[in-house]
N, C-alpha and C positions, 0 to 999 in steps of 0.2 A: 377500576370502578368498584365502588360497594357495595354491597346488596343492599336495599333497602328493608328487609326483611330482620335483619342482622340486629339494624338501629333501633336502641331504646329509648324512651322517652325521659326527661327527667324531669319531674315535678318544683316547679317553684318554692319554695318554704311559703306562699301566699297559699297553696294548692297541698301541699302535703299535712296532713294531722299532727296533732300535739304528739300523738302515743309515736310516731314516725322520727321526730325530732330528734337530731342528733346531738343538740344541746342536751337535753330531758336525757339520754341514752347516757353519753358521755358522763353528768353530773351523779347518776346511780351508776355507775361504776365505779366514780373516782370512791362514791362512800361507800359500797359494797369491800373497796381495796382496803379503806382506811378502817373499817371495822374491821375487817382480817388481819389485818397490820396491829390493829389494838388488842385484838385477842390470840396474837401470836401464832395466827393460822397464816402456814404458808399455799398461796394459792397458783396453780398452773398456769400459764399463759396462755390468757384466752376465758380465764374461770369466770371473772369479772364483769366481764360485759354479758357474759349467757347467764353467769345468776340477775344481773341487773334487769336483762330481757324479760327473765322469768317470772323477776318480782314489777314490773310494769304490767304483764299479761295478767298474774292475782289482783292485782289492785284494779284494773282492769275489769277482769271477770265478775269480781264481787263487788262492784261500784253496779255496774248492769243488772245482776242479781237484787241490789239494795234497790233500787229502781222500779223493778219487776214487783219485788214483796209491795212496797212502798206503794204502785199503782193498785194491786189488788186490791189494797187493802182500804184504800179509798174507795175503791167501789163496791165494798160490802156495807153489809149494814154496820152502824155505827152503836156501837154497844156503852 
């Protein structure tokens, strides 16, 4: 018998986020490879998909940031 404890849940693609998507993941990797391939950087195995991570979490980060400014700045005064 298993424990029930053990078992994780797995998200539907209906239920999991864009930034989560293994399509999105995969597709910034393959270009993260193919620019390194273009600039004759040899990359580690494994390099690809954690810069690719990396660069979803900046785009990410500063899209939220963009936002943030973006709300203040409508609620000031209007100069």
């Amino acid at each position: 018998m298993t424990d029930p404890t053990l078992q994780t849940s797995v998200a539907s693609p209906e239920q999991r986020a864009a930034i989560q998507s293994l399509t999105l993941r995969s597709a910034a990797a393959i270009a993260v490879a193919a620019v390194a391939t273009r600039l004759s950087i040899d990359l580690p195995a494994g390099a690809a998909q954690d810069i690719a991570g990396a660069l979803i979490d900046l785009v990410t980060t500063l899209g939220l940031v963009g936002v943030a400014v973006g709300r203040t700045r409508a609620r000031g005064p209007i100069v």
